[in-house]
Every structure is written in C-alpha cells, then in structure tokens.
C-alpha positions as CSV (number, residue, x, y, z in Angstrom):
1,X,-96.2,-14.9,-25.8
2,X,-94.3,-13.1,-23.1
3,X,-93.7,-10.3,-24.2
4,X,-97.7,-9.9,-25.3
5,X,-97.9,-11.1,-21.0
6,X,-95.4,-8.0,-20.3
7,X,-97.2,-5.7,-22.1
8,X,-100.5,-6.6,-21.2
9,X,-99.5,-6.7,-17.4
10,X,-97.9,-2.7,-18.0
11,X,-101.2,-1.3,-19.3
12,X,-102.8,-2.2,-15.5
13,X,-100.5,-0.2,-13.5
14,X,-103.2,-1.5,-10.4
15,X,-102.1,-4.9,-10.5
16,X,-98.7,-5.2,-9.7
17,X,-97.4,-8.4,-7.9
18,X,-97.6,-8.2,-4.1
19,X,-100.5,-5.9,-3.8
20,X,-103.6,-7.0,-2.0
21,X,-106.8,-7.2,-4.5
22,X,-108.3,-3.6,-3.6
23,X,-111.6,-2.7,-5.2
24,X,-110.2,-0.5,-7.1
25,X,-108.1,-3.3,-8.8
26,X,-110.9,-5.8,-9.2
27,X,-111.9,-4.3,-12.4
28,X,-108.2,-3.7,-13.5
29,X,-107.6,-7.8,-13.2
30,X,-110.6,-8.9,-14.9
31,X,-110.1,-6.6,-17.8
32,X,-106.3,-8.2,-17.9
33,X,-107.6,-11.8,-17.7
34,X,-110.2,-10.7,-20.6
35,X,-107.7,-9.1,-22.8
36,X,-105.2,-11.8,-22.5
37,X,-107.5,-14.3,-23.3
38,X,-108.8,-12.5,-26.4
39,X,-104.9,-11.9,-27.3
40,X,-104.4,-15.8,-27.0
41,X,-107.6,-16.8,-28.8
42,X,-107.0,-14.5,-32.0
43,X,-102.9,-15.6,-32.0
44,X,-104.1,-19.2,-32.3
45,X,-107.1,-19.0,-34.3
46,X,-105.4,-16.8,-37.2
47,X,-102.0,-19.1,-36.7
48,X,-104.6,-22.2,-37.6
49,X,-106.3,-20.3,-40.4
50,X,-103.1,-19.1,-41.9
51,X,-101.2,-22.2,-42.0
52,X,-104.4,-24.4,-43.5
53,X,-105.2,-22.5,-46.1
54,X,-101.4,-22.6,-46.9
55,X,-101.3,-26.3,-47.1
56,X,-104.6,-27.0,-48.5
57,X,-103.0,-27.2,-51.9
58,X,-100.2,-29.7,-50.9
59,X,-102.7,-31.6,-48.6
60,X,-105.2,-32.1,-51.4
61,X,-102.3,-33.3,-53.9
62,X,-101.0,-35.7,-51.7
63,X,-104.5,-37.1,-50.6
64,X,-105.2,-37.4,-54.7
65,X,-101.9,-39.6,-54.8
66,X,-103.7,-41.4,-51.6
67,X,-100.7,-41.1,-49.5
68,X,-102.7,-40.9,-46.4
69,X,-106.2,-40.4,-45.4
70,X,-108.2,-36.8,-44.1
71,X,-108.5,-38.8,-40.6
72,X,-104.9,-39.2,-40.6
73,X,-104.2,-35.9,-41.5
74,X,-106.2,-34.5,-38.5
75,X,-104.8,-37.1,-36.0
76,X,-101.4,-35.7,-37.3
77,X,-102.3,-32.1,-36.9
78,X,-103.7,-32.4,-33.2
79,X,-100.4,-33.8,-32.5
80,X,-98.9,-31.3,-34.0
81,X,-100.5,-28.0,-33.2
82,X,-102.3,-28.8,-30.3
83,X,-99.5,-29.4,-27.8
84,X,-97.8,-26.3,-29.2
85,X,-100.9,-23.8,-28.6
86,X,-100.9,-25.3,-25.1
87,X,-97.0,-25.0,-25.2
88,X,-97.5,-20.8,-25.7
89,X,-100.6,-20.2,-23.4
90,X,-98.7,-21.7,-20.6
91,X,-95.6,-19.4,-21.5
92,X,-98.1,-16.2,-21.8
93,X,-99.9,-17.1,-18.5
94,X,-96.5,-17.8,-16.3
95,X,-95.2,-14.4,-17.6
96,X,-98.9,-12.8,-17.0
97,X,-98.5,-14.1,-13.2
98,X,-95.4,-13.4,-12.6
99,X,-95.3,-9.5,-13.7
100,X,-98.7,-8.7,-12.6
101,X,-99.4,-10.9,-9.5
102,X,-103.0,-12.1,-10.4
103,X,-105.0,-13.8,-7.3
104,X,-105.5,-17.3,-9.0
105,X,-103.3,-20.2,-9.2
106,X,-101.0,-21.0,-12.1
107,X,-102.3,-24.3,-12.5
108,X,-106.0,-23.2,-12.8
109,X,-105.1,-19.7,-15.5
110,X,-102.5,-22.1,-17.2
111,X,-105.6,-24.8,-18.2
112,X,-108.3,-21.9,-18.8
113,X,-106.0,-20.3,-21.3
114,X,-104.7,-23.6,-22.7
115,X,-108.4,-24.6,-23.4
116,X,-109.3,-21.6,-24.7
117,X,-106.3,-21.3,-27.3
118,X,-106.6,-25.5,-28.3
119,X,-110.8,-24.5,-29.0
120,X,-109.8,-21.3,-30.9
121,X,-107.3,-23.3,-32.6
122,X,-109.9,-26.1,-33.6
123,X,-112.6,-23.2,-34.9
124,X,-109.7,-21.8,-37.1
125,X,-109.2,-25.4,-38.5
126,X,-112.8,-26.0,-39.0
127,X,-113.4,-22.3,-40.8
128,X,-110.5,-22.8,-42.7
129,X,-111.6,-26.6,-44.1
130,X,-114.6,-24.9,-45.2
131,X,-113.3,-22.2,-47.1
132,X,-112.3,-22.8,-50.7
133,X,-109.0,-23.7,-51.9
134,X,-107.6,-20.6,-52.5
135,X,-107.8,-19.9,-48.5
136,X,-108.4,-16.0,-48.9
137,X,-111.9,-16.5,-47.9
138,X,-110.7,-18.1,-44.6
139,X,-108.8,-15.4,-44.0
140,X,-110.8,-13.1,-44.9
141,X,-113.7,-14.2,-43.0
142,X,-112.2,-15.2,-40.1
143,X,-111.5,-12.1,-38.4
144,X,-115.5,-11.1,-38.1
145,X,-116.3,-14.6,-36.6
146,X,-113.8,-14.1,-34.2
147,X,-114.6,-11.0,-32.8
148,X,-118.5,-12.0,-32.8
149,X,-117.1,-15.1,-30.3
C-alpha cells in the first residue's frame, strides 16, 4: 500500500506537498484521488475473490461435518478481513498525503478510502459465493464487473 501511494503521488509531478492548489493542479489531484481509489478497490476486491474461491472447498467440508454455520462463517470473516482492508487503505492514504500534499484532511481521505475498499471487499465476497466451486469463474469474471463499477 505505500509504495502503490509513492508511486501514484510520482506520476503527478503538480502535486507535491506545500504547494498551493493552482488550477493547473486541480485536475492533477482529482485524477490522483481517482486512481488511488480504483488501485484500492481492485487490491481488495481480487484479495476477496482470490482467497474465497480458495477456501470454498475446505469451507464446504467443514460445514458438511456441521462444524459451524454460513452465518458464522461470515461474522468470522468481517472480523477478519474487514479491519484489515481498513488496516491498508489507511496505510495507502497516510503515505498518499504525506508525499503528495493533497488539500483534504486525513481523517476524511482515510474513511472515504476505508469505505470504499471494506464495499469492494464485500462485492468480491458476494461474486465469489456465487460462483461455482471450482472458483475460476469468480475470477474470471470478476475483473469485467470491476471495471464496469
């Protein structure tokens, strides 16, 4: 997650920190907010969808052996995952401030991209639950749903 924030904030050589926001930098910043926000979405959303459709199989064994319920299983994975997506936008977005200076405060970036990454993180979970066992579809299919969002 940083060192997507360092690279991201290197591509806009406009928005460095300690400049004012100058037209000319307007469209510089929102394209960095966009593209970090995309970046965040897609890391979450293929983490989801990668590590579901690799433990379908053990999932569905051990709720055949009734060794806990789905709703259990969910409850455990928000507590989980969840904290952790949140965990990594906050690292990407303190890096994202700190190297490129952006004109909004931390607190207010920090929830925006934690939102976005715990929803893109839910959709891959929900795709992925869908798909059949094997999980190649999920994977598959994934990636075009994505980029329509």
């Amino acid at each position: 997650s940083a060192g997507n924030a360092i690279l991201l904030s290197k591509i806009f050589p406009s928005v460095v920190p300690g400049s004012p926001p100058l037209a000319g930098s307007v469209a510089d910043r929102v394209a960095l907010l966009s593209f970090g926000a995309i970046n965040m979405a897609f890391i979450a959303f293929m983490k989801a969808v990668t590590i579901f459709s690799e433990e379908r199989p053990v999932i569905h064994r051990e709720q055949t052996r009734q060794q806990y319920s789905p709703l259990e299983y969910l409850a455990a994975k928000i507590c989980a995952e969840l904290p952790l997506d949140s965990f990594f936008a906050a690292v990407f977005t303190t890096v994202l401030k700190l190297c490129s200076g952006l004109c909004i405060s931390w607190g207010k970036v920090t929830a925006t991209f934690s939102l976005m990454t715990v929803a893109s993180a839910s959709l891959g979970f929900f795709i992925s639950s869908w798909s059949p066992p094997s999980g190649s579809l999920a994977v598959t299919a994934s990636v075009p749903i994505l980029v329509v969002l």
